[in-house]
N, C-alpha and C positions, 0 to 999 in steps of 0.2 A: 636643491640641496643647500647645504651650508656653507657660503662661502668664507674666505679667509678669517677664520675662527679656532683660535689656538685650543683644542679641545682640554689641555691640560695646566692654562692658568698662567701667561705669563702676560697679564696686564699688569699696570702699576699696583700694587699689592703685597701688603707680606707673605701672601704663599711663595712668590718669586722671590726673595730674598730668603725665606728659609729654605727654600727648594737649592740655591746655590751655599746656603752655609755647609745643608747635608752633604752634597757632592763633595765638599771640600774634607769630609771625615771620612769618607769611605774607603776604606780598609782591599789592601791586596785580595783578588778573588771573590768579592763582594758582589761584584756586577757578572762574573762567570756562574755561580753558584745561584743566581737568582735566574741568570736563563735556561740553568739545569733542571729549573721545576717544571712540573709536566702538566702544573693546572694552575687556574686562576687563585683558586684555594692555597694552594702551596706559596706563591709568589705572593700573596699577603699576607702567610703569615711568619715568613722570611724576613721581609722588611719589615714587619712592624716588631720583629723579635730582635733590631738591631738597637743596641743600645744609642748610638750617637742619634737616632733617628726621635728619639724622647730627651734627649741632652738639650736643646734648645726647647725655650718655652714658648710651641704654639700657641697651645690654646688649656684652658684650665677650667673645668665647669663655672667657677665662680666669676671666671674671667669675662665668660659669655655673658651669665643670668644676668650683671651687670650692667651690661649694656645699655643705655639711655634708648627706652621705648619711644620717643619724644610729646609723649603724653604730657600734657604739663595744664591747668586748670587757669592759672594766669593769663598764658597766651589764650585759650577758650576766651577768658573772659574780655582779653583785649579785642579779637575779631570780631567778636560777639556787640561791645557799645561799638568799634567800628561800621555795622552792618546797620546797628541801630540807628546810626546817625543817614545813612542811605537811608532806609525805611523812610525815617520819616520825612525826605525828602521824595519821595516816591520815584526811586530809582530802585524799584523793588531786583531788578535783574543784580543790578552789584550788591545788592543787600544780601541774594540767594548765593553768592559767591564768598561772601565772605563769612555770612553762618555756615556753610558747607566747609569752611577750612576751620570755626568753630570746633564744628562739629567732628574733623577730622583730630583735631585737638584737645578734646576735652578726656578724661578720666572714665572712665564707665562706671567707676563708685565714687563716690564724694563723699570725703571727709565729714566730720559728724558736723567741724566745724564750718565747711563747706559751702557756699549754692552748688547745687545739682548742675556743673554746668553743661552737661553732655543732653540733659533733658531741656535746658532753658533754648539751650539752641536748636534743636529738634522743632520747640515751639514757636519759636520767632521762624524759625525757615519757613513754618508749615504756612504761618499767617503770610509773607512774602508771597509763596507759591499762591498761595486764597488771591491774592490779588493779580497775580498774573492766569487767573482762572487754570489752573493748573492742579483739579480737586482732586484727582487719583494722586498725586505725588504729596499732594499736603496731608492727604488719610493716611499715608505709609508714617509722616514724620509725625503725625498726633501719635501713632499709636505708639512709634517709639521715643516721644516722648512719656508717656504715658505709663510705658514698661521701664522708664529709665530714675525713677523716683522726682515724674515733678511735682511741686508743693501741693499740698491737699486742699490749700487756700485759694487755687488760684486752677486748683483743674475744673470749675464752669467751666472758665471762657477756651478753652479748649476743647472740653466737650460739643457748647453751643456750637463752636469752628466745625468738629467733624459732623454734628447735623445738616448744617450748610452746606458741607461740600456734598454732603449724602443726598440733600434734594435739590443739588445744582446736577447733579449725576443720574439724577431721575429713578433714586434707587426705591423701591418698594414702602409706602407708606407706612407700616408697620414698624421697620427698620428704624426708621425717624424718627417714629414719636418715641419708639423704646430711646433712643439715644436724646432724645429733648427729655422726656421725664428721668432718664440718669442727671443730666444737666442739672434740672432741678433739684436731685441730692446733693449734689455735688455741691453747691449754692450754700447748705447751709453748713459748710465747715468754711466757706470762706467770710471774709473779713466786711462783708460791707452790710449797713444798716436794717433792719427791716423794710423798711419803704423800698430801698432798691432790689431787695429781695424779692421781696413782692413785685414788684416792676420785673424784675427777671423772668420769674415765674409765669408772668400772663406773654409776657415776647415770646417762651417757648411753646406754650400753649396755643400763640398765633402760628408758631412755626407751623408746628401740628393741624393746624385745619388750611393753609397753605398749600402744604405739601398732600393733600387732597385733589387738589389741582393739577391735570395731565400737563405736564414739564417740556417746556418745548426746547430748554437747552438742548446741546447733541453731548452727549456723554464724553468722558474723556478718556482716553486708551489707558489703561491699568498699566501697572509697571509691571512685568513678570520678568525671570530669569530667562535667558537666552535658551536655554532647554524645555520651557514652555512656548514660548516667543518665533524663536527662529528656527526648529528644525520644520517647521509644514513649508520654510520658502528652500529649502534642499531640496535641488534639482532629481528628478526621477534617474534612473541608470540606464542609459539605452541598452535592449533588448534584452532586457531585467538581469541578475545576479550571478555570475559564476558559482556554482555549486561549491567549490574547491576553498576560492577565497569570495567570500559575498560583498565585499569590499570594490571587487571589479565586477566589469562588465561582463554577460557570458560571450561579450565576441574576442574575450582574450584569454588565452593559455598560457599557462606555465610551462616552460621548459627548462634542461637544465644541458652544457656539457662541460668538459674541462675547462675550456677556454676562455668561457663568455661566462660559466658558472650559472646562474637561474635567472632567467629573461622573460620577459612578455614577448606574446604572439599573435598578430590576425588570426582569431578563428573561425571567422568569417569577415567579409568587406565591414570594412570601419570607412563612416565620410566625414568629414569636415563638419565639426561642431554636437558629434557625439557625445555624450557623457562615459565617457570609459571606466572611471573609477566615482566613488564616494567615501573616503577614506578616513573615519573617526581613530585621534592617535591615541596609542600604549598610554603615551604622558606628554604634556605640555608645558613651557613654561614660558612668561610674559617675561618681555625684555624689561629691566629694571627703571629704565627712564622712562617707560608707557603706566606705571603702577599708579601717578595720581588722576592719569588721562582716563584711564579705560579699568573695567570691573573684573575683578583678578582672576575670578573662574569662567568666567562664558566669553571675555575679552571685547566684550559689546565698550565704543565707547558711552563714557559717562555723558549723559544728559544734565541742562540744568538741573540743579535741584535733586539730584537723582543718588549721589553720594550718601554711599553706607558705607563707615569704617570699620578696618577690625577693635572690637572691644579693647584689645592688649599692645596693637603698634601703631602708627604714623606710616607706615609705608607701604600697605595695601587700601584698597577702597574696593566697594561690590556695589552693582546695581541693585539687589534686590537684597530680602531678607532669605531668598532662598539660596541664591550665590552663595551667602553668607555662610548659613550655614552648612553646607555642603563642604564647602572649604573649610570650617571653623571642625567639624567631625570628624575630615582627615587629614590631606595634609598639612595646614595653616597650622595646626596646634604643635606640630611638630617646627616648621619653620619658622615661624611667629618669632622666638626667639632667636633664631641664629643668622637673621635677614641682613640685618647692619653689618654683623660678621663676616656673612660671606662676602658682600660688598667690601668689607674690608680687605680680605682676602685678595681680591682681584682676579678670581676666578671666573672662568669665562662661561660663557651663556649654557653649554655641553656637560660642563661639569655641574651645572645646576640641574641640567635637566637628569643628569645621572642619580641627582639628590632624589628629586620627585620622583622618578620611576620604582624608588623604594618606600617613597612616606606615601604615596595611593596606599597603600595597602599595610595592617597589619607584620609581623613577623613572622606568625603562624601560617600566612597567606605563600609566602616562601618554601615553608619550611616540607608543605605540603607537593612543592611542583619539583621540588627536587629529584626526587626520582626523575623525574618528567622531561624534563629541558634538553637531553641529549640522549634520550633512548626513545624515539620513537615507536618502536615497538610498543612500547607500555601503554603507550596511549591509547590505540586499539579496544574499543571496547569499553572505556573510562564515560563516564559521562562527566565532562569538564565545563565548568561556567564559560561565559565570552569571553573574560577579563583573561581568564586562565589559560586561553587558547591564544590569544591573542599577544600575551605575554610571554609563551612558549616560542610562538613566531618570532618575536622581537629577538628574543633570545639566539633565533637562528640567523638571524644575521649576519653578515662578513665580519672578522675582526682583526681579519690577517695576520693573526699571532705564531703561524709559521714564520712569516718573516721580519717579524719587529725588532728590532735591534734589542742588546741591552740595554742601552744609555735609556731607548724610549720606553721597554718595561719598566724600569726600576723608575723614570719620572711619572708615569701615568698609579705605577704603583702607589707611587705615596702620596700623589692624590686621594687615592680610594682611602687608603690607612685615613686620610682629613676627614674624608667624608664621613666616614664611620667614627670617628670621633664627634665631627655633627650631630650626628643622627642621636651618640649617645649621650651628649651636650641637649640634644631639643628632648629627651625624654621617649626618644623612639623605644628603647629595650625595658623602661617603666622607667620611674622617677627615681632620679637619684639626686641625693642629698652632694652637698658640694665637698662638705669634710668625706665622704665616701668614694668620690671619683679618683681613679687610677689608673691612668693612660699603659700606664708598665704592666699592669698584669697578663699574665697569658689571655687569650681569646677566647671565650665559649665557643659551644660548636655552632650555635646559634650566630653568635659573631662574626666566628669564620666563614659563614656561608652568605652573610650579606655582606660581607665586604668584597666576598671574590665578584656579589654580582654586580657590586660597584665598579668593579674591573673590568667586567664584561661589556657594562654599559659604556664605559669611557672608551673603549676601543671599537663597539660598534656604531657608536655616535657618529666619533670622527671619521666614517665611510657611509651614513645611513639618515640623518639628522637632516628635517627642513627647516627650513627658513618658512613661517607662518607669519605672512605678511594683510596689510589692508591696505587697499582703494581706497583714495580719496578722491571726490568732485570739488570742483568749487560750487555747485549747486546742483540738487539731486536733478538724474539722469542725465548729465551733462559731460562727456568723455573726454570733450576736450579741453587737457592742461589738466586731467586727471595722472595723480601720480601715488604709487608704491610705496610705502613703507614697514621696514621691519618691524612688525610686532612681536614677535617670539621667537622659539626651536619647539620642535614637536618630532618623535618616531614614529613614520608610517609604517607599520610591517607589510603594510599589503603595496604601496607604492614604491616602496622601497627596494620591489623585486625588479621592477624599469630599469634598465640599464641606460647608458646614456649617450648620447649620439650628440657632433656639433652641429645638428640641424635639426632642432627639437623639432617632434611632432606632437608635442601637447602641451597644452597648456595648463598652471594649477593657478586655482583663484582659492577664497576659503569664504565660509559662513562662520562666523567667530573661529575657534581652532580646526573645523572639518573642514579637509580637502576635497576640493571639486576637481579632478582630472577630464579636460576636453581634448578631444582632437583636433590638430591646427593644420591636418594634411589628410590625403585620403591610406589609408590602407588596404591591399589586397591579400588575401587569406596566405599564412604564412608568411609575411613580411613579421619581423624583427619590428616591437612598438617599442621606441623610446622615448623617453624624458630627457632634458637637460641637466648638466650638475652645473655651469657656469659658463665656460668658454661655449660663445658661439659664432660657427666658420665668419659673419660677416661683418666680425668687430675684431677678430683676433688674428692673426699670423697661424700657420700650421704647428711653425717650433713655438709660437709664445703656451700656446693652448697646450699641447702635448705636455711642453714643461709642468702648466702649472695643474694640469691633471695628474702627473707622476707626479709631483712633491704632495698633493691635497690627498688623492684618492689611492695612489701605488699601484694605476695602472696605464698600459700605452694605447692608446686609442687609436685601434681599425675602424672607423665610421666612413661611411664615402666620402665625406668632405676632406679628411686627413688620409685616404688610402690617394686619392686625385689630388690631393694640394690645393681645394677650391679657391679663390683668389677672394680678397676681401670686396666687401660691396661696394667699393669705392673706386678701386681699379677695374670694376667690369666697363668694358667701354666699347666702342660700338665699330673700330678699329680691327679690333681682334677677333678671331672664330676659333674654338675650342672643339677638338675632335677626338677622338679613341682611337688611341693604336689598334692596330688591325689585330694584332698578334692577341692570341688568345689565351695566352700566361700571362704578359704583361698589361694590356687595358691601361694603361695610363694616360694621361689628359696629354693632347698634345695643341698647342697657344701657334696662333699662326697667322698674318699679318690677313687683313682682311681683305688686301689689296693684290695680295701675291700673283704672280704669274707660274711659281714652281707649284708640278702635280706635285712633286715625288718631295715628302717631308721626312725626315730620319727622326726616330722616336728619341729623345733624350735619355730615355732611359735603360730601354733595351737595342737601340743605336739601329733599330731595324727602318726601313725605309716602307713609308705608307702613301701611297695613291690614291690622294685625297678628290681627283676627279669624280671618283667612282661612289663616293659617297654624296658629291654635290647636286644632285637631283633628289635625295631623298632629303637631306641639309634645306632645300627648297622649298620641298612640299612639308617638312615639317614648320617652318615659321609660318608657311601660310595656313596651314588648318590650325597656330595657335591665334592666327588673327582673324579667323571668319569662324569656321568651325564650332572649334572647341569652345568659344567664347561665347555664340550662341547656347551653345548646350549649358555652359556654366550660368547665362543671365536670369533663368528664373530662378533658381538658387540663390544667386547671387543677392537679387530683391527681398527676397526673402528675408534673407540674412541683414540684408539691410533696413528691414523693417524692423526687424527684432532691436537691432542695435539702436534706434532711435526710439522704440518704444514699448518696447518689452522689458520683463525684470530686469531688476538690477544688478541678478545673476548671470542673466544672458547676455547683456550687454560688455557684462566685466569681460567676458571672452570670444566676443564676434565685433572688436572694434577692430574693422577692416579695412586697408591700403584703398586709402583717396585714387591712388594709382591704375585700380584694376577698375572704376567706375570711368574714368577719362580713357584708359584705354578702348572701353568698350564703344566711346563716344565718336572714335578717332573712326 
């Protein structure tokens, strides 16, 4: 889950100081009348019909469109002789790094009066990579140099380039000479003599009988999008798909009751390194300081040379042309403009993601599931896309809007009123002209229905929202002084239903934004499967944990480790013996000198008196079957797993890196 992340904006940013100018206007009954509304819908359009709520100046269409893209053709052109001056010292790697921030730099159209600088750098990258034999990455940057208007004088020697890498790559004889005899069109719009013309003409004509000759380079891996790329290395699901949710395993059930609400279940024995879940989210969204590291939509990091920008900003990059697009078709075209904004803003990671889970998709897409989202009945019978079903899920998430305060409605409210000013600032509702935008008018109905799901989203975020992290080695396959980092938030619907215990039993690793759910304990049929939200029993106090579960999540945690008080891993010591009161209402952990001569111990808590003799012959034979026995039984497992982890994928390893501890003990 999401740790300590203020779902509704109060980093350094002007939302937090508009958000305290508002407060400061609001009007007797204002905050009673807004918890009087009975839906999402109501309660935005409530506050956004408050007049002092528009009396300061957020945000203004013209104010946005404004915005310095940090496109600039200058700086292109400065990185660009910077790189060149590498080149030709052939330090082709820092040359590829600094065409790459070229390239992140340059204009996608160029001035009449212009060089082309977004294609001149495409082209010098591509020749870099040519020399770091790198020809699938330098054929991505021919072509878009190529689509990007480079000079007609000068596209030979670019062509010639992509023939090279075409029969360094071993690609089909045919293929080559068509792209050698384009070359040689190509030749005579450019600038140089007949004689070198002619000289040009018979090299590519050598190319061509050349490239006749079976190639004994080894090819080089193509660049593809992480959705061609990385879903075949997604781990299989042990004992294939839950019917219900395909997301889990079929060895776990849904349940649901008052208390606990809807939980995972053993529905049959789960062991130690199962795949329980495969969880691809509703929406995703990259932490803002990974956007020049890693490719905005598949979240693969960037490779040398591997940097695609978005045509219109500075503050995404994609691995592929397909990223690219996919992103540039939906939501990017929407956010594109309002990126620096938000960043201005200071809105936190939750509240963006509540952006994205409405720019996926159309308004129509909305407009259509409305019936849908809280009558389940209707569904019945519907035949509904993935996205649709899936989005329906999200939807039913916790939002605990029984008991959110006012103060906390009316702040998370006029969040969403922001967002929905976003949305119609990036051109979500169609384009609008800047003399035409009018934050005061009443709300369409259309309006009003995507701002309440703004609503909905920011309130089920803040109970439901992961943390979408990456593994790093210092050198592949290598675990150790391997460490975590936050790459993103994402909504699981389907993991999202694990409740959570301070003794997690699984563990989540990810393939770009897909959750991988393992098992880090055994389960037997009917056991309660949990996941972790943060606190765990052997770093945390019982009151620390409990606290900061009621202040994060808004609930108190019966887990065995908090119903016994488990003691942190630090204080287990080998002094003390831990027993269970006899009494069979109370069961509470009873700590007792290991040394003692008294049978008879008085429970602390139900103050009843336990005759701990009577259990020290079973206390006996239990530590001895966990030191010959058990241990036996668990060592070919154990090998196993330790095989895997030194030399199995990179998926497997991420989650069977196993306690040095249990290997020496077995030694002893």
């Amino acid at each position: 889950m999401m740790e300590d992340d203020d779902n509704f904006g109060e980093k350094n940013g002007f939302f937090k100081t508009y958000h305290i100018s508002v407060l400061r206007k609001i009007r007797n009954g204002d905050l009673a009348a807004l918890k009087a509304c009975c839906n999402d819908e109501e309660r935005l359009v409530f506050v956004h019909s408050l007049p002092y709520v528009h009396e300061i100046p957020l945000m203004s269409s013209a104010m946005a469109k404004s915005l310095p893209n940090g496109k600039s053709a200058i700086d292109a052109q400065k990185k660009r002789t910077e790189g060149n001056e590498f080149f030709k010292k052939k330090n082709y790697e820092r040359a590829v790094r600094l065409y790459s921030e070229a390239i992140s730099k340059a204009p996608s159209i160029a001035k009449d009066t212009e060089e082309p600088q977004l294609a001149m750098a495409f082209a010098n990258r591509s020749a870099a990579l040519f020399h770091l034999d790198a020809y699938a990455r330098a054929l991505v940057d021919i072509d878009q140099a190529l689509a990007s208007g480079y000079p007609d004088e000068l596209r030979y020697k670019l062509v010639e380039r992509q023939a090279k890498c075409l029969m360094a790559l071993g690609r089909p004889t045919d293929q080559i000479a068509a792209t050698c005899e384009s070359a040689i069109k190509c030749v005579n719009d450019s600038r140089l003599d007949l004689v070198k013309r002619q000289q040009f003409e018979r090299d590519m004509k050598q190319l061509i009988s050349e490239s006749a000759v079976p190639n004994q380079m080894i090819p080089a891996v193509n660049i593809k999008s992480i959705k061609d790329k990385e879903k075949k290395h997604l781990p299989d699901i042990t004992a294939g798909r839950n019917i219900e949710h395909p997301s889990f395993s079929s060895k776990i059930r849904i349940e649901e009751d008052a208390i606990s609400g809807r939980y995972g279940v053993a529905d049959s024995p789960i062991r130690v390194g199962d795949v329980i879940a495969v969880d691809e989210p509703y929406a995703s969204v990259m932490n803002p300081e990974k956007f020049a590291t890693h490719c905005h939509h598949c979240y693969r990091p960037l490779d040398l040379g591997e940097l695609l920008p978005c045509p219109n900003c500075t503050n995404v990059n994609f691995c592929s042309v397909t990223c690219r697009s996919e992103a540039m078709a939906g939501y990017h075209a929407i956010e594109c403009p309002l990126l620096s904004y938000i960043e201005a803003a200071g809105i936190s990671i939750t509240c963006y993601l509540s952006l994205r889970m409405i720019a996926i998709h159309p308004p129509s897409f909305f407009m259509d599931v409305k019936p849908l989202i809280d009558k389940p009945e209707l569904q019945k019978g519907v035949a509904l896309s993935e996205q649709t079903k899936k989005y329906i899920k999200t939807c039913q998430l916790v939002t605990h809007d029984h008991i959110r305060n006012k103060e906390s409605f009316f702040h998370v409210t006029l969040m969403a009123d922001f967002l929905l000013k976003c949305l119609k600032v990036g051109g979500y509702f169609g384009t609008i002209e800047p003399t035409e935008f009018n934050f005061t008018e009443p709300l369409s109905d259309q309006e009003k229905w995507i701002g309440s799901l703004l609503l909905r989203h920011l309130q089920l975020l803040q109970f439901n929202a992961h943390e979408v992290s990456e593994l790093r080695m210092d050198r592949p396959g290598c675990m150790d002084g391997a460490k975590t980092f936050f790459l993103g938030a994402g909504v699981y619907p389907t993991v999202a239903l694990l409740n959570h215990s301070c003794e997690p039993g699984v563990i989540r690793c990810f393939v770009g934004d897909v959750m991988i759910v393992r098992a880090i304990k055994s389960f037997q049929r009917g056991e309660m499967v949990n996941e972790n939200y943060g606190p765990i029993f052997t770093q945390k106090r019982r009151a620390d944990r409990q606290r900061s579960l009621k202040d994060r999540y808004w609930f108190d945690c019966r887990c065995l480790p908090c119903t016994e008080d488990w003691p942190l891993i630090g204080e287990m010591t080998d002094d003390t013996l831990r027993f269970r009161c006899r009494d069979p209402v109370c069961r509470k952990p009873l700590v007792v000198a290991a040394d003692t001569m008294t049978p008879f111990i008085a429970c602390p808590s139900c103050k009843k008196s336990n005759n701990i003799l009577k259990v020290m012959p079973k206390y006996a034979r239990l530590i001895a079957s966990v030191c010959t026995r058990t241990l036996q039984v668990a060592q070919p497992e154990y090998n196993v797993a330790l095989s895997v982890g030194k030399t199995g994928p990179v998926e497997q390893r991420r989650t069977l890196k196993l306690d040095v501890k249990f290997e020496n003990t077995t030694k002893q």
